[in-house]
N, C-alpha and C positions, 0 to 999 in steps of 0.2 A: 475474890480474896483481896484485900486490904495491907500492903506489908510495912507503909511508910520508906524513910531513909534507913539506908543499910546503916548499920554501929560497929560490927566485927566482923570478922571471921576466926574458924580457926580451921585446920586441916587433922585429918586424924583418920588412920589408916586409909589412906588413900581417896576417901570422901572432904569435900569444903563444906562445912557446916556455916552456915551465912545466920548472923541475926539482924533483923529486921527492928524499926518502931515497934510494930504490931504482927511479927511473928518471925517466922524461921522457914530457911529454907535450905536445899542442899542440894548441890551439884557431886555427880559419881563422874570419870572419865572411865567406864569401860573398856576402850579401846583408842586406840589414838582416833579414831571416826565418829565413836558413839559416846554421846554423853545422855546420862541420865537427871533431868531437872524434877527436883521432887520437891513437895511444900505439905507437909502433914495436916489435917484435917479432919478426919475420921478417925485415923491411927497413924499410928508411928512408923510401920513398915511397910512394906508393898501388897506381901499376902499376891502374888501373881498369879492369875491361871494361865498366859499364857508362855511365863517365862520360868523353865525349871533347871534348876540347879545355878549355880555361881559362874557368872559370865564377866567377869570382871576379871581384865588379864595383866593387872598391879602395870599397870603403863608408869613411865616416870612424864612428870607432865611441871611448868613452874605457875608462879602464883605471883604476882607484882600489884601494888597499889599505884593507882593512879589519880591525879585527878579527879574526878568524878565515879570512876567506878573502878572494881577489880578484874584484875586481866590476866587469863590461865589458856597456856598454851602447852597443845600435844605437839608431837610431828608431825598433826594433818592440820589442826583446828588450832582460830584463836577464840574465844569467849572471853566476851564483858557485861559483866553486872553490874547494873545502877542502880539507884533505888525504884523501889516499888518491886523489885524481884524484876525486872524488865532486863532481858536479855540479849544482845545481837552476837549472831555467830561470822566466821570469817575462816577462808581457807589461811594457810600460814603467808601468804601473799596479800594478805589485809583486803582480798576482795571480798566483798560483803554477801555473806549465803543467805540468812535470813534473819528479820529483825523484827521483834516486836514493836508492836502500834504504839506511837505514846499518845495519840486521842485517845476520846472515848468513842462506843460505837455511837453509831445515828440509825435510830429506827426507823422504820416505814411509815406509811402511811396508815393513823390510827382509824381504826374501822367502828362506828358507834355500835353499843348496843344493840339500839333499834335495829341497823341494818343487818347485824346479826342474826337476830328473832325473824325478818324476814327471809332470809334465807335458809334457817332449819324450816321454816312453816313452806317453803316451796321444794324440802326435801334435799337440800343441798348438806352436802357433810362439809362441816366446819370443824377445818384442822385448828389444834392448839396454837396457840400466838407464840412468836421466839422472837417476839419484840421486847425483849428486856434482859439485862443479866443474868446469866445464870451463875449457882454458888462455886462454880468451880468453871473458870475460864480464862483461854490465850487468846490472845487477838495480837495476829504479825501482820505487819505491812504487804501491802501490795506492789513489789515495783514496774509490773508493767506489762512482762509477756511469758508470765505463770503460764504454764498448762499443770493442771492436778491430773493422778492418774493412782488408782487404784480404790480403797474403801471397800472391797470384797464386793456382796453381791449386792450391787446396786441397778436399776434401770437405768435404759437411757442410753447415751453415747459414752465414747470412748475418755475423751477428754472435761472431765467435770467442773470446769470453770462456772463461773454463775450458779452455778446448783446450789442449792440447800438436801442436807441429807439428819438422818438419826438413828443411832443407834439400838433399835431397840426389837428384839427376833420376834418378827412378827407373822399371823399363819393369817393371811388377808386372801378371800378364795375371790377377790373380785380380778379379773384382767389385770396382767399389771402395766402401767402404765409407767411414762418418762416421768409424771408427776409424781411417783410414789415415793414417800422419802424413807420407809423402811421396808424391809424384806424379811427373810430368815432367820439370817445371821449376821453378828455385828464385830466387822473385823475393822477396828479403828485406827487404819495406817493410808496415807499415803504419801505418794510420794510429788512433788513438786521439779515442775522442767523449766531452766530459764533458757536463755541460748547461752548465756554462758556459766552457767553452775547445774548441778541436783542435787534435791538431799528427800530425806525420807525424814518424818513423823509419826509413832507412835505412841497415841494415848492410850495408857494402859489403866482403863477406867472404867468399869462394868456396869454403872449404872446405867438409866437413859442417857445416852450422849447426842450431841448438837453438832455438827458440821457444815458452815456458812463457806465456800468457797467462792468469795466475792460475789455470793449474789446480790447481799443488803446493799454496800457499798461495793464501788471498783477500787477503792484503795487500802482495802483489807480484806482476809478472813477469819475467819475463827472456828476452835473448835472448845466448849466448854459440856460439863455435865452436870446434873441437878443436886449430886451427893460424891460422897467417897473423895480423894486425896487428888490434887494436881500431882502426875506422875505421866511425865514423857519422855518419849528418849529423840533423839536427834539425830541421825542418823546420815551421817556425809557421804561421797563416795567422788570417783573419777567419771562416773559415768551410772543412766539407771540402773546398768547389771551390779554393780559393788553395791548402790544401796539397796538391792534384793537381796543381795546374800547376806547385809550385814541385817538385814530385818529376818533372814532366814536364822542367823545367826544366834540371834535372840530369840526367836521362838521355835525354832526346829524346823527342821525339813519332812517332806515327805519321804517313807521307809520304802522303800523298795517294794512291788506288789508280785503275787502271784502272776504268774504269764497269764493263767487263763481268763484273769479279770480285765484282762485288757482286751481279749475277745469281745463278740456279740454277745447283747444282751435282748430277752424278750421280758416284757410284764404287761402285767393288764389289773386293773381293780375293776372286779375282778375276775379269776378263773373259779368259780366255784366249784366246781368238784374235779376229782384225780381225773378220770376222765377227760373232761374239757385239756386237763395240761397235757396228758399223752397223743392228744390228739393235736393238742399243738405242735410236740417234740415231734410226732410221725410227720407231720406235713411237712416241716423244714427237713427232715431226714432224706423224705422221698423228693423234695424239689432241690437236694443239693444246693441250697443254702447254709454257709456256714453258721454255728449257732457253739455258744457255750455255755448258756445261764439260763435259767428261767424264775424268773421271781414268784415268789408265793407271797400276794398281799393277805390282806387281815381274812378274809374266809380260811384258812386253812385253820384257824385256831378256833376252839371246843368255845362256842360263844365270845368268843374276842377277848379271852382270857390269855394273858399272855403267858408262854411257856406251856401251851396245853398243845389236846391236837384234834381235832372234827372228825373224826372214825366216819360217822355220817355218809360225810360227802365227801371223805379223803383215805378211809379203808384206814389197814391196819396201821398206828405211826410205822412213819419212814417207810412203806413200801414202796410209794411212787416215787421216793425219793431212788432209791435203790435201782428201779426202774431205769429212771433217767440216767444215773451214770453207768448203766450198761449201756446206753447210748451215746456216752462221754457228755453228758451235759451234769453241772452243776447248777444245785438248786441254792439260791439266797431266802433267806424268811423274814419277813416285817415285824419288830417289836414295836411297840407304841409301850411309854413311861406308864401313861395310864394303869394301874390293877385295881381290874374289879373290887367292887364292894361285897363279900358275898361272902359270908361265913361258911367254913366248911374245905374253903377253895385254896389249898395250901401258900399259894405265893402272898394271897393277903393277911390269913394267919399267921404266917412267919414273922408278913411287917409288922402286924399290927404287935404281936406279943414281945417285938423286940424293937418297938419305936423306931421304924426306919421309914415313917412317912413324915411329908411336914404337917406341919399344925397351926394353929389359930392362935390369935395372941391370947388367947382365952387357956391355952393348952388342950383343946381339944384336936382331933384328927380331920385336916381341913380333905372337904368332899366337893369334886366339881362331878362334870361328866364327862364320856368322849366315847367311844364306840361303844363298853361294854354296858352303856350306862352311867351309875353313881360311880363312881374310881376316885380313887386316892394315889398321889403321888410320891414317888419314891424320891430320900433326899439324899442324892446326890452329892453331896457338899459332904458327905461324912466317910468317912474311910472302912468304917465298918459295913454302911450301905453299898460302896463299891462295890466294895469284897463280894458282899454278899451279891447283888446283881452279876456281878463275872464268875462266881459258881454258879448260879442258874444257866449260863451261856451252855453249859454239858449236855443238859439235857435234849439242846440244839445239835449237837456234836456227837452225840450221842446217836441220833435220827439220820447222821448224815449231812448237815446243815453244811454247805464252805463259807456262807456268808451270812450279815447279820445287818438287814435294814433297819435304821431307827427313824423314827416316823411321829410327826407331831408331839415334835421335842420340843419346843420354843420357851414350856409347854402349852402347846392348843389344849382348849376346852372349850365344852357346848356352852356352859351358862353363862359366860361372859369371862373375861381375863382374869385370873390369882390375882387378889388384892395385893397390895404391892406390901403389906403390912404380914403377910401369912408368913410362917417363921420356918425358917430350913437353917443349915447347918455350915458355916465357911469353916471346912478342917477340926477346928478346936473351941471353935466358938457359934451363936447361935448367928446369924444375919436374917434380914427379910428379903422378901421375894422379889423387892427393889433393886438388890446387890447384887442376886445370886441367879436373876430372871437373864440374862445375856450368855449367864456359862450353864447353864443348866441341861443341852443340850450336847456341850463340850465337855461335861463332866461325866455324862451319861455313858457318850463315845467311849471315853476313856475306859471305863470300867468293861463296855462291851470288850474293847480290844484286848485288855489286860486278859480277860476270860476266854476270848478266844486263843489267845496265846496259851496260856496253863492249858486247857482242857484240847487243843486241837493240834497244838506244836507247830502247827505253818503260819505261814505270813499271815495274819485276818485280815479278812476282806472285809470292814464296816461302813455303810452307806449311813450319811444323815442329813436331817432337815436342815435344821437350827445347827449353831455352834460359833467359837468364838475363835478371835484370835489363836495360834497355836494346837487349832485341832488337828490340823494336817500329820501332826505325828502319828495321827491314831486313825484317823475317818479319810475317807472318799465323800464327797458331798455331791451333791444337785441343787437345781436351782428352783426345786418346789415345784410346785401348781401352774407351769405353765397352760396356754391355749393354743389351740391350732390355728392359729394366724401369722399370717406374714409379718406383722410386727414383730412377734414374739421369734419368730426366725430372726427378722434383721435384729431384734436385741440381742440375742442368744452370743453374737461375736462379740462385742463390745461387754459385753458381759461376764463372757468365761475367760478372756481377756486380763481385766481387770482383778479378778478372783486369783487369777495365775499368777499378778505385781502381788498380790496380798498372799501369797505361800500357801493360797489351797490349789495347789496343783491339778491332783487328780478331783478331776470337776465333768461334767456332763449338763446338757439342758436332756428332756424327756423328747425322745424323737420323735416327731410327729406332731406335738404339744400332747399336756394333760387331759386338760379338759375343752370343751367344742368338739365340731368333726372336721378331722382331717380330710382333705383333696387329693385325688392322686398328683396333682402336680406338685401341691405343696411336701408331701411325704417321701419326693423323690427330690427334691431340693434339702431337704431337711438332712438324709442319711445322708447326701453329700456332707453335709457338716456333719453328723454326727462318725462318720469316717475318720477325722480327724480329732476327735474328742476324745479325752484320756480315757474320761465313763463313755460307752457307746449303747445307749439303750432306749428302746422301743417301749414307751410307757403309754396307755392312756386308762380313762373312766369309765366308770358305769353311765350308762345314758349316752356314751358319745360313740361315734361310728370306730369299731374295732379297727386296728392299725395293722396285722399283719400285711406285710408286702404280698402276696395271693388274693388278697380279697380287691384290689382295684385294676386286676386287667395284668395280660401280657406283657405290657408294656414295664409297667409299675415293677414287676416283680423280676423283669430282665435289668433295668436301672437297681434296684435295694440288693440285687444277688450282684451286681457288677462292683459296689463298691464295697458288699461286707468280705467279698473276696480280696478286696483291695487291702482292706484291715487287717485284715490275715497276714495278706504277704509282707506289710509293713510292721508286723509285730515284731522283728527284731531294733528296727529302727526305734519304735516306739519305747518299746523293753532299755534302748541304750537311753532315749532321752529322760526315763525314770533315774537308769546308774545315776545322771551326770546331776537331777533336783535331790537326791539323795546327800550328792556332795557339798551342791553349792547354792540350791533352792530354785534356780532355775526353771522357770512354767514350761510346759511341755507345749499349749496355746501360746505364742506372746505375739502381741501388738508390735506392727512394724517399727516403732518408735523406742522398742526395746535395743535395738539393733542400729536404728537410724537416727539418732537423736538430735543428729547435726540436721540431719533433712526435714525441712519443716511443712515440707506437704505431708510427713506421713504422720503428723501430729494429733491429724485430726479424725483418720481412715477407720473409719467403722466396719466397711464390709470387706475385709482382707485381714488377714491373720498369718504367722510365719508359725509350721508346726518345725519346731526345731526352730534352728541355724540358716538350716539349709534348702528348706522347701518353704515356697509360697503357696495359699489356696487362697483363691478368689470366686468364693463361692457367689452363685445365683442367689438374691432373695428378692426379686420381686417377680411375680404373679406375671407370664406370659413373655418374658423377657428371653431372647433368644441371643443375646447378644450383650458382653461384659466388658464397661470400661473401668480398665485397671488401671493402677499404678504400679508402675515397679522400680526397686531402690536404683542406687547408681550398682555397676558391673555389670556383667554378663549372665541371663538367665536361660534356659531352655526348657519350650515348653513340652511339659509330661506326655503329652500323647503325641507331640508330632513331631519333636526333637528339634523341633525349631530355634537359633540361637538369635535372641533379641538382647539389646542394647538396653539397660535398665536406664535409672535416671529420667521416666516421660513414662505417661499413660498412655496404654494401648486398649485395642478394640478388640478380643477376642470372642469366635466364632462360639457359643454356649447354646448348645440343642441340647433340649432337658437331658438327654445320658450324660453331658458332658460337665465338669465341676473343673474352670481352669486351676490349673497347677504348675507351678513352674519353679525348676532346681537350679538352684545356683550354679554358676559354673565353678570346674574343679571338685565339685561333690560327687561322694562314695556314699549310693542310700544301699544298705543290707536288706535282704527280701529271704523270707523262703518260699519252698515251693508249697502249691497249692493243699489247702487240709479246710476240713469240717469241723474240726474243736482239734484245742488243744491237748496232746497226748494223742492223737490220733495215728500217729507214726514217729519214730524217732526224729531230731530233728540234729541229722547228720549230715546237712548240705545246707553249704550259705550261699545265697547270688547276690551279685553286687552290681548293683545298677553305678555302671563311673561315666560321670560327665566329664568331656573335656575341659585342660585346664590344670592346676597347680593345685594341688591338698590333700589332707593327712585328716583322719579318720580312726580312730578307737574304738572297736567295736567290744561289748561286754557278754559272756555267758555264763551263764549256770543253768543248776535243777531247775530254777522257776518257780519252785514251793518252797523252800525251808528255809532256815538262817544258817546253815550250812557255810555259804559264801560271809559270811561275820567271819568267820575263823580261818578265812584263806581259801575256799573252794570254789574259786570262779577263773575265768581264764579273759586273757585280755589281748587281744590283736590289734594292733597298730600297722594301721594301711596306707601308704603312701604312695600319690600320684605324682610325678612326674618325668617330664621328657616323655610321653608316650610309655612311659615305663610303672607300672602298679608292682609293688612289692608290700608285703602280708607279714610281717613277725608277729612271734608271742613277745608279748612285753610280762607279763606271766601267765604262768601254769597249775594250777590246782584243784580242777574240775577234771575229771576223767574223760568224759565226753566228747573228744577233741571234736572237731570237723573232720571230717572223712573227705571231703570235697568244696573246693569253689566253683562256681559258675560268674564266668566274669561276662557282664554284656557292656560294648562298646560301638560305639556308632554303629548299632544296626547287625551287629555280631556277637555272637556267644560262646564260651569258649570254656571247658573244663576241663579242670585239674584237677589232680589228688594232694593230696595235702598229709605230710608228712609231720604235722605238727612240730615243723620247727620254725621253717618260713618257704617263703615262695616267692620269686619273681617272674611277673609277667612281661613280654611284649608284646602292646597293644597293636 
């Protein structure tokens, strides 16, 4: 975009309306942190998916003309605008946060034709060129010791410098590699580290989008897209954690989940018949292996119709389901968008006589394929198709369903991708498949969860592919079609990492991997991470070696029971690290550099991850490795298993024999544990232990039901623990769950000690 010399302004209800030579632009101050830089192009307004309701909190902010440009200052931020719409921002200390490029870029190295033609004729895929402009693009300076860190689910490492990335939700079933520049889902935020400033970027732009983090050049990046409006917001902070929350802020947090979905999970594509799944659920029963889920991929439905049920090979609907939660397990089911072509078959005569599919620019009903066949797809983009797919949710909830996978959302199809021209629905108006290809899986969510909520009244548990910005209010995601490789293990931290800066919290990689055959070694390094993983679940394919922990030895199955018990005992912990992303967006994974920002070795640490605040794990991922060098921050740590107190600040050597996944607790940390269970609801949960390291700290722990929205209205209870002088003392800070604790169990160097709990407060000496 083109804007020339700026000519005016004017101000008007709290937006600066800028005119341009050659157009118009508009700065919003949201927040005294958050500015919104918008420049119309497609339309006049934003039309957001991932940002809803009005976040603008009427800040008083001034406006001064200066020399060369206009100068508007909050009480965090200054901004100046010069011509061509070129911006640079400033803390109110006039140090420079980030600045737009006033070159132009410099492209690569031009590749001929010719040499082109030779390498598709020797079978090589030749990526699209991003050697040129694109209609809608920033390009900000580089000054020098940038780290990028976020972009949802991308490959690769942790810190994204040099990379090129795109936006655009992709279902690729090859390996994924550090080269792939799309995925899934397209969460276009991140966030930038200098040593001495942070700030966060979100382009709120659905099309295909572009993301050059200094790869072209080192003295720039960029992020532009092919259509739709310049609209970003700016996003300042004191540190990474502020611009989490103020990007949480704007696009929502994740909801509080159900206790049980924080449990184990098993699946497989697939179990074909009820059968196969009972005899999955007996075998974890009898090897006292904790278990809480078992997913039902697309065999359970009547031809891969969705919303139907396979009598077949799955008996009467909802018997096995019934089944299994007489053994406390909850059952999840896979939707895929796709609905059959098939007259007769109620979900597609519904759409088709009440236009709820997209269409063709021709206005006929557009037809790809995907499992059941011919299918057509549901448009999402219309409020009346919502509706309508979140009443279909019952007939799940109806069966018994607790959860709702979406699958091959992006949306996947056999005959090749939805032409970008096929016509769906933005709200009130039509768009193509170009606009609405990025939220299409986000929209989908939504509706799912909306429908779980009306027809099931508890928390919904919705898993998906694909999705955009801002779906964490509604979905749980994964990170697709992984493989059973060690790579994909060593991506899987760096990755759900990054996923965690970008506010999809509750995240999972597939334990084991997807597809290939898992190792018993690699499957026993794997549940070490997936231990600490918000989703915890055991996935793989048809064709590849079945993943239960039983089926590779003694061994195997003494390590996968060692640590889903570990899950277990740490689901209060986990359950408090939900309260606190609820409040303030906070990842439940983060990257040491969330924490340590000042410290620049942890800038770059791919293989270590902080779950919380307060625990370290440094998991194992290479292939034969007996032995972990770690890093750990400055202060005092102690490690998990041997209570060891090490001196942080310096990499250590620790002892890793495949049972063992290092862990190490902060000193002065209070982790809440309960006692040992097979699924959740298994027994009341009337006793908290508290694992207290020594040292100085205060700790909040949260409860309730664990199911319902209940605790909205005041019915959770809130314990504030504080450590010191040798001394642990326990109040409510409030009360309105009935439930109290009946008892603590306090363990202390090597000591355990219990108390009754009077539900008011308690003081210990340790």
């Amino acid at each position: 975009m083109t804007f020339g010399s700026r000519k005016s302004y004017q101000i008007k209800e709290g937006i600066v309306y800028l005119q341009f030579e050659q157009g118009q632009g508009q700065l919003q101050m949201l927040t005294d942190e958050i500015v919104n830089v918008f420049a119309p192009s497609e339309s006049g307004d934003h039309r957001s998916k991932a940002i809803e309701g009005d976040k603008s909190q009427h800040i008083y902010f001034e406006a001064k003309e200066c020399i060369d440009h206009l100068e508007l200052r909050t009480k965090k931020l200054i901004i100046r605008v010069y011509d061509d719409f070129k911006i640079d921002f400033y803390d109110r200390n006039e140090h420079l946060l980030c600045q737009d490029y006033r070159g132009q870029r410099q492209f690569g190295v031009q590749v001929s034709e010719k040499f082109i033609e030779f390498l598709k004729a020797e079978g090589h895929e030749v990526p699209e060129s991003t050697d040129h402009d694109h209609k809608i693009q920033v390009v900000k300076t580089i000054q020098g010791d940038e780290a990028f860190y976020g972009l949802g689910d991308k490959t690769g490492v942790l810190n994204k410098r040099h990379y090129s990335y795109e936006m655009w939700n992709t279902d690729n079933p090859n390996a994924h590699t550090d080269a792939f520049k799309a995925l899934y889902k397209s969460i276009p935020f991140f966030i930038t580290l200098r040593k001495d400033c942070v700030y966060g970027i979100f382009f709120d732009n659905t099309y295909k989008s572009y993301f050059d983090m200094g790869k072209e050049r080192e003295d720039y990046y960029y992020f532009g897209a092919d259509a739709g409006n310049l609209d970003y917001y700016f996003i300042a902070g004191d540190d990474m954690r502020q611009v989490v929350a103020g990007y949480s802020y704007l696009t929502g947090t994740t909801p509080l989940p159900q206790l049980f979905t924080l449990g184990y999970h098993q699946s497989r594509w697939g179990y074909e018949t009820a059968a196969e799944i009972r005899a999955v659920a007996d075998k974890y029963r009898r090897l006292r292996i904790p278990i809480d889920t078992i997913h039902f991929d697309i065999d359970y439905m009547d031809g891969y119709r969705v919303f139907t049920w396979n009598e077949k090979n799955f008996g009467k609907p909802g018997e096995v389901i019934a089944d299994l939660g007489r053994q406390g397990i909850k059952v999840v089911t896979i939707i895929d968008p796709g609905v059959k072509l098939d007259e007769g078959y109620s979900i597609y005569d519904e759409g088709i006589q009440n236009g709820y599919f997209a269409r063709t620019p021709e206005g006929e009903v557009y037809v790809n394929a995907v499992w059941p066949g011919d299918a057509v797809y549901p448009d999402f983009g219309s409020p009346a198709v919502r509706q309508w797919w979140a009443d279909n949710q019952k007939y799940l909830v109806d069966l018994g369903v607790r959860g709702v996978w979406n699958d091959m959302n992006e949306p996947a199809s056999f005959r090749g991708e939805l032409p970008q021209d096929v016509v769906f629905t933005d709200e009130d108006r039509s768009a193509p498949h170009a606009a609405m290809h990025n939220v299409y899986g986000h929209l989908m969510s939504r509706a799912t969860y909306e429908g779980m909520k009306r027809h099931d009244g508890r928390r919904p548990f919705v898993i998906t592919r694909a999705c955009y910005s801002g779906s964490q209010k509604y979905t749980t995601a994964w990170t697709g079609d992984n493989q059973s490789l060690w790579d994909h293990l060593r991506m899987a931290i760096p990755q759900m990492c990054n996923m965690g800066l970008s506010g999809l919290v509750f995240i999972g990689t597939d334990v084991g991997g997807f597809g290939a055959d898992v190792t018993p070694e690699l499957l026993c390094r794997w549940v070490q991470v997936g231990c600490f993983s918000p989703l915890f679940r055991n996935h793989s394919s048809k064709g590849s070696t079945r993943q239960e922990p039983w089926l590779f030895g003694q061994e195997t199955l003494d390590i996968n029971r060692k640590y889903i018990e570990l899950r277990y005992r740490l689901l209060p912990y986990l359950y408090d690290l939900f309260h606190e992303t609820e409040q303030n967006g906070m990842p439940v994974i983060r990257p040491l550099v969330l924490h340590y920002e000042q410290d620049e070795t942890v800038r770059e640490i791919n293989d270590e991850f902080l779950f919380g605040e307060r625990m370290l794990v440094a998991p194992v991922v290479e292939q034969g490795m007996r032995k972990k060098l770690l890093y750990l921050p400055e202060g005092r740590w102690y490690d998990y298993d041997t209570g060891e107190c090490v001196q942080g600040g310096q990499y250590i050597v620790k002892d890793a024999p495949l049972e063992v996944c290092p862990i190490f607790v902060r000193a002065g940390s209070i982790i809440p544990n309960y006692e040992p269970m097979q699924y959740v609801g298994e027994h009341p949960l009337d006793t908290l232990i508290l694992d207290v390291y020594p040292g100085e700290g205060s700790y909040v722990h949260y409860q309730d039901n664990g199911e319902d929205f209940a605790y909205q209205k005041g019915e959770y209870n809130l314990y504030e623990i504080t450590l010191k002088d040798d001394t642990l003392d326990i109040e409510m800070l409030h009360t309105g769950y009935a439930a109290v604790y009946q008892k603590f169990i306090i363990c202390y160097k090597g000591h355990r000690q219990e108390f009754a709990f009077r539900g008011d407060r308690l003081r210990v000496w340790l």
